[in-house]
C-alpha atoms as an extended CHARMM CRD file, in Angstrom:
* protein
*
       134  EXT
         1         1  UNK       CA            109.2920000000      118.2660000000      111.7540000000  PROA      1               0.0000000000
         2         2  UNK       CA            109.2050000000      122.0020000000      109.8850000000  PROA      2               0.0000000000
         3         3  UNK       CA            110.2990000000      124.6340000000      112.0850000000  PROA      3               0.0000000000
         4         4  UNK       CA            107.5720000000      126.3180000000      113.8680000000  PROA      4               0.0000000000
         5         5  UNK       CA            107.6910000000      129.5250000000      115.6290000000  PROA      5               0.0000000000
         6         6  UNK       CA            106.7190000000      128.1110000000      118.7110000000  PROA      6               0.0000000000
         7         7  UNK       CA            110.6510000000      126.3320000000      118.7350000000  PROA      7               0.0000000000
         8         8  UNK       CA            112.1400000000      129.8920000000      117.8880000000  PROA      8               0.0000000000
         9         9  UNK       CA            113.3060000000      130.9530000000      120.9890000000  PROA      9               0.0000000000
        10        10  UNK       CA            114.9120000000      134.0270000000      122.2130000000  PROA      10              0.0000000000
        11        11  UNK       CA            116.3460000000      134.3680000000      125.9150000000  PROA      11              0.0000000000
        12        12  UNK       CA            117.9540000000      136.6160000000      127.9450000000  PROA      12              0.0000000000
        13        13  UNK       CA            121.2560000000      135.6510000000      129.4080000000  PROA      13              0.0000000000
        14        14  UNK       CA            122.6430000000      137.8340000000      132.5530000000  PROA      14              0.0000000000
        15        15  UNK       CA            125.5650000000      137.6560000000      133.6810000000  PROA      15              0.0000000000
        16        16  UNK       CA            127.0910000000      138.5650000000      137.0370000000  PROA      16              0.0000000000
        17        17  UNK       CA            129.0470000000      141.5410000000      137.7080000000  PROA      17              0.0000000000
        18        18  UNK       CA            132.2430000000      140.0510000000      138.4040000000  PROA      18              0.0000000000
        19        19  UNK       CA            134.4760000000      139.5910000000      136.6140000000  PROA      19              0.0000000000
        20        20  UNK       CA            134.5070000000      141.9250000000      134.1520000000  PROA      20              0.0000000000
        21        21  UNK       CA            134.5830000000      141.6240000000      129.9170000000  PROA      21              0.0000000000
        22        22  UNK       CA            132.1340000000      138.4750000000      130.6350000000  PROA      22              0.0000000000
        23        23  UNK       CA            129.8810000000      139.3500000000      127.8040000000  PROA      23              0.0000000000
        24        24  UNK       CA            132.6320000000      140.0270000000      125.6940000000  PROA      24              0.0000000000
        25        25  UNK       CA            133.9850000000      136.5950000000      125.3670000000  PROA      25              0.0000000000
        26        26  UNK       CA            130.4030000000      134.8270000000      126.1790000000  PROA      26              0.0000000000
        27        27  UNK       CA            129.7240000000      136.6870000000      123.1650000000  PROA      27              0.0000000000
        28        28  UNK       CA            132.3710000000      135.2890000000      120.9670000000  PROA      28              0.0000000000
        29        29  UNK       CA            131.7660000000      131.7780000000      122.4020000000  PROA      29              0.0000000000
        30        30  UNK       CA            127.4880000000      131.7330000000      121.5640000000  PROA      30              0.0000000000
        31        31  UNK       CA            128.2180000000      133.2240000000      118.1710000000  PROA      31              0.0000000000
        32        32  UNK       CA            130.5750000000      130.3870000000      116.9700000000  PROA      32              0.0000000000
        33        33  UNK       CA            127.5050000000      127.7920000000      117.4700000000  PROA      33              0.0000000000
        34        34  UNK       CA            125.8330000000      126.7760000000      114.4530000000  PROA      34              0.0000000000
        35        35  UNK       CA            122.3800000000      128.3520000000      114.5640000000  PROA      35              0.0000000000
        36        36  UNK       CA            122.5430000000      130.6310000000      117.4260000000  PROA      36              0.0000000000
        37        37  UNK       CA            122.6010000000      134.5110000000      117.2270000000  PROA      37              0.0000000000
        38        38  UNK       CA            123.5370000000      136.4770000000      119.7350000000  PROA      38              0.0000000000
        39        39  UNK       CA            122.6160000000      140.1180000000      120.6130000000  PROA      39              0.0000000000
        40        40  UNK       CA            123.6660000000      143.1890000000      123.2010000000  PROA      40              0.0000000000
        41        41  UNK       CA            121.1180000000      143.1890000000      126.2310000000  PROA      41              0.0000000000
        42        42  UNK       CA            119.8720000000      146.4380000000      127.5030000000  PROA      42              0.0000000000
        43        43  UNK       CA            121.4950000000      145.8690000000      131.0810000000  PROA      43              0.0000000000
        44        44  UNK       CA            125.6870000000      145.8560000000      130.5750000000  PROA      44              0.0000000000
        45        45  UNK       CA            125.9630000000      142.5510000000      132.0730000000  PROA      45              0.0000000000
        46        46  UNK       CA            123.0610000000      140.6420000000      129.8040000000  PROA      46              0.0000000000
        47        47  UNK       CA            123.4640000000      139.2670000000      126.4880000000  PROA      47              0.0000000000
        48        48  UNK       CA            120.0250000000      138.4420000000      123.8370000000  PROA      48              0.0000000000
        49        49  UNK       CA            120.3280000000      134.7690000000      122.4220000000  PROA      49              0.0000000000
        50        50  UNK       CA            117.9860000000      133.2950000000      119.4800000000  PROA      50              0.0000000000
        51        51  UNK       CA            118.1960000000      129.4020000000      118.9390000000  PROA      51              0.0000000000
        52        52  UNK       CA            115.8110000000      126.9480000000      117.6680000000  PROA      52              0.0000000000
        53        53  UNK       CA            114.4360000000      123.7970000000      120.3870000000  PROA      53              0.0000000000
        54        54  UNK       CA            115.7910000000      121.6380000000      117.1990000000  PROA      54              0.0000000000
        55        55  UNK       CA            119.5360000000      122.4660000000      118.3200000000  PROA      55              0.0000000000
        56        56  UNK       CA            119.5630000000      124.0510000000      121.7710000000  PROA      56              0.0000000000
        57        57  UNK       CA            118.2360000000      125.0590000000      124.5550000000  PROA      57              0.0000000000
        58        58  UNK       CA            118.5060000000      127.6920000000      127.5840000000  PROA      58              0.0000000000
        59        59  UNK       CA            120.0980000000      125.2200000000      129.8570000000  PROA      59              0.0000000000
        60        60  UNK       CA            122.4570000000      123.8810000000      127.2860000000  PROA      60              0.0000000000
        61        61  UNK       CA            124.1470000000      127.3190000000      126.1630000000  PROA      61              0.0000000000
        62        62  UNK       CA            123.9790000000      127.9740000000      130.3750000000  PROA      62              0.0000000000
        63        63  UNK       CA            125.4120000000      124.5570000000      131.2340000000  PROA      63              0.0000000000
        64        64  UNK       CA            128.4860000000      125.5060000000      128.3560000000  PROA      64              0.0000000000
        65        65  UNK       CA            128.7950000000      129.2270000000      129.6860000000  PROA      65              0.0000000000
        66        66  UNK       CA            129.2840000000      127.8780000000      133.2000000000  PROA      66              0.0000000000
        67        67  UNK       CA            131.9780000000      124.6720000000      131.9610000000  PROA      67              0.0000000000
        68        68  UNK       CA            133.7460000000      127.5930000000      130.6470000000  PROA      68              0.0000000000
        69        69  UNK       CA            134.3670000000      129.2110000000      133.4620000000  PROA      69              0.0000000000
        70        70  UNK       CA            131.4860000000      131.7210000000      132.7480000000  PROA      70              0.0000000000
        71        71  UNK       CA            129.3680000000      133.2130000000      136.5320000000  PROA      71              0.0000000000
        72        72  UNK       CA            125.7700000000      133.4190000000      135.9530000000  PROA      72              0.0000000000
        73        73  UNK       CA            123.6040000000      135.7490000000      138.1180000000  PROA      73              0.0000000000
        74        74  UNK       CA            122.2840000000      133.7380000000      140.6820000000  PROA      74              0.0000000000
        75        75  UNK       CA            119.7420000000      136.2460000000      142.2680000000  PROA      75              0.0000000000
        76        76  UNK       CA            116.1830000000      134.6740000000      143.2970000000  PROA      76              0.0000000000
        77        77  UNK       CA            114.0890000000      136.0850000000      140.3410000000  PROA      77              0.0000000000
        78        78  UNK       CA            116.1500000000      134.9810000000      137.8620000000  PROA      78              0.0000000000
        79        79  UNK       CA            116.9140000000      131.5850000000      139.4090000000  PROA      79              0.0000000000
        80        80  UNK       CA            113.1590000000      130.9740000000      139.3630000000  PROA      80              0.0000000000
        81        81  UNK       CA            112.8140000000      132.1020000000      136.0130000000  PROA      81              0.0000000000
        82        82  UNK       CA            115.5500000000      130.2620000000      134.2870000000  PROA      82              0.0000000000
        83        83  UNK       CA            113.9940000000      126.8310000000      136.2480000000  PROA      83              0.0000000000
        84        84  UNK       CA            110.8410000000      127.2930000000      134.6820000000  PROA      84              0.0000000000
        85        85  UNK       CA            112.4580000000      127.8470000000      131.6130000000  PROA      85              0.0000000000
        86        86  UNK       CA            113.9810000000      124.6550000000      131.1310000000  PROA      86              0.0000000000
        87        87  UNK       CA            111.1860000000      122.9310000000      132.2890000000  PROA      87              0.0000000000
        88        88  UNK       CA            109.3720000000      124.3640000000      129.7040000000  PROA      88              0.0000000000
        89        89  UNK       CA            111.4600000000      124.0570000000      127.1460000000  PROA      89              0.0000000000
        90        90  UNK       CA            112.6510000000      120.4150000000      128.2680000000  PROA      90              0.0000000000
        91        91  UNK       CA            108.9840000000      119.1840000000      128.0190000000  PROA      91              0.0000000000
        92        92  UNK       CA            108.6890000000      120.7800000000      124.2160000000  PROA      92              0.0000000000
        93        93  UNK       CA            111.9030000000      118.5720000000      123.5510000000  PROA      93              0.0000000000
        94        94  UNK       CA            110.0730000000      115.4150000000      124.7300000000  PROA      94              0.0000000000
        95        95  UNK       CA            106.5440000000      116.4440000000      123.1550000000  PROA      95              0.0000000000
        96        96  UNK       CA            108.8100000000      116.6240000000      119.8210000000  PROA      96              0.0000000000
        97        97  UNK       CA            109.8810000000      113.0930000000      120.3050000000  PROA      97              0.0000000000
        98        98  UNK       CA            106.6200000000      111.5520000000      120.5230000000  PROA      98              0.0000000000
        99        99  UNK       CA            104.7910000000      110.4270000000      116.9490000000  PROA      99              0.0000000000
       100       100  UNK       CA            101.8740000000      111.7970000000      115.6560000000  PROA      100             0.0000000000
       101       101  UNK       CA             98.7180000000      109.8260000000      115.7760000000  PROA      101             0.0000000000
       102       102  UNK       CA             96.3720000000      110.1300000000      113.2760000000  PROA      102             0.0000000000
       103       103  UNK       CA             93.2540000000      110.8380000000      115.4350000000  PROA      103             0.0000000000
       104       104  UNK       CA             91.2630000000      111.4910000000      112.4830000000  PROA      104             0.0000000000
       105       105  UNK       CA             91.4470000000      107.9220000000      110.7900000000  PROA      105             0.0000000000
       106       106  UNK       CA             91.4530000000      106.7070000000      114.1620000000  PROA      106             0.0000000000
       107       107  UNK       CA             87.7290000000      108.4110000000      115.3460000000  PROA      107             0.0000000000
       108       108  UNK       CA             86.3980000000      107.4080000000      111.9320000000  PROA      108             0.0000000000
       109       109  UNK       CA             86.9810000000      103.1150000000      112.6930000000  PROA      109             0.0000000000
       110       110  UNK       CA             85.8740000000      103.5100000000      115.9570000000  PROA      110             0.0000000000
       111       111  UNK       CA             83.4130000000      105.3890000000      114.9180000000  PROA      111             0.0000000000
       112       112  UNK       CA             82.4820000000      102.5220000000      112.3570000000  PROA      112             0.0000000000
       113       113  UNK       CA             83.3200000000       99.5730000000      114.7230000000  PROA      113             0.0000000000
       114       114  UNK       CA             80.4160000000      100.8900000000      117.1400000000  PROA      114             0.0000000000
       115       115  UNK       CA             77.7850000000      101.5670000000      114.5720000000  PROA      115             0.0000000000
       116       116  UNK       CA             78.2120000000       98.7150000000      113.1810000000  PROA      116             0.0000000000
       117       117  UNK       CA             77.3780000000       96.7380000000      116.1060000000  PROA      117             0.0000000000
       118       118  UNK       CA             74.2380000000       99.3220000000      116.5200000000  PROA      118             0.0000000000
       119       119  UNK       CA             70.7310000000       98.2920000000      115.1370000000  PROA      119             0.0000000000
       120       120  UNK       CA             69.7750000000      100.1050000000      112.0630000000  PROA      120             0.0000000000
       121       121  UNK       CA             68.0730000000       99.1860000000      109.0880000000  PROA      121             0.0000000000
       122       122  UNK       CA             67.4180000000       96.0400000000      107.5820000000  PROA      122             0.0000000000
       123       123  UNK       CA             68.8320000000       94.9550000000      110.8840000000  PROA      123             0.0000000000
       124       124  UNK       CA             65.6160000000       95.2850000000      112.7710000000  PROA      124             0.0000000000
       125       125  UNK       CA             64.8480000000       91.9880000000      114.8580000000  PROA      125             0.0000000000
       126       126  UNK       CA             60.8110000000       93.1940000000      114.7500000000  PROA      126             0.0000000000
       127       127  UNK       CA             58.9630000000       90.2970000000      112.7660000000  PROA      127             0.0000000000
       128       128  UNK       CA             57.6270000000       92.0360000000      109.4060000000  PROA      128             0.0000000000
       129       129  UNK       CA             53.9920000000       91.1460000000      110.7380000000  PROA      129             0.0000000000
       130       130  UNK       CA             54.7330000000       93.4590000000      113.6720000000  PROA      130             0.0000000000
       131       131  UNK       CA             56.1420000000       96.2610000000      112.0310000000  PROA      131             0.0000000000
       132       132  UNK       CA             52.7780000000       97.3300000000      110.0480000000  PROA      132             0.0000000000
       133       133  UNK       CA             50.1910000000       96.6890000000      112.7110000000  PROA      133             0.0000000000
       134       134  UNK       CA             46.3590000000       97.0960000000      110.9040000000  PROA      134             0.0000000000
């Protein structure tokens, strides 16, 4: 499957206040994973990450921040936010696991299959006297 822009994703990470120098080394950890750019936030405790659904997603670079020792904010906003985030992006990972169907061949035999069983033409059950009634 090409990439589309619609799997280009970029998320804000934040970070709780304690301890200190968290972004720092986050930093340095995100940037050594193949296909993932990381950027300064605008807050000081909030980091910018780009990553493509094909590699990664919000709760995987979260789930490796946090094995690493890493605190998270944890406030309500952003707990609701980053839930709704993985749900969304979880259900784009399954929806790229399923096969495309080729609706259009498939409409055009149905299609076929019912007309066929339709009355038309020299199909007509009318005896020819019938049909031209003088």
């Amino acid at each position: 499957m090409p990439n589309t822009p619609d799997l280009d994703k970029r998320r804000e990470i934040l970070f709780a206040e304690e301890p200190e120098n968290q972004v720092m080394q986050a930093t340095l950890l995100l940037e050594s994973l193949p296909n993932c750019t990381v950027e300064r936030g605008n807050k000081p405790n909030s980091l910018w990450v780009s990553y493509n659904l094909h590699q990664h997603t919000l709760e995987s670079l979260e789930q490796a921040l946090m094995a690493e020792g890493f605190k998270l904010d944890h406030s309500l906003l952003h707990e609701v936010c980053r839930q709704v985030i993985y749900y969304c992006e979880d259900t784009c990972c399954h929806n790229m696991d399923i096969p495309e169907h080729n609706t259009k061949q498939v409409a055009r035999a149905v299609f076929a299959e019912v007309y066929s069983h339709e009355p038309h033409g020299d199909r007509d059950d009318t005896p020819p006297e019938l049909r031209h009634y003088k």
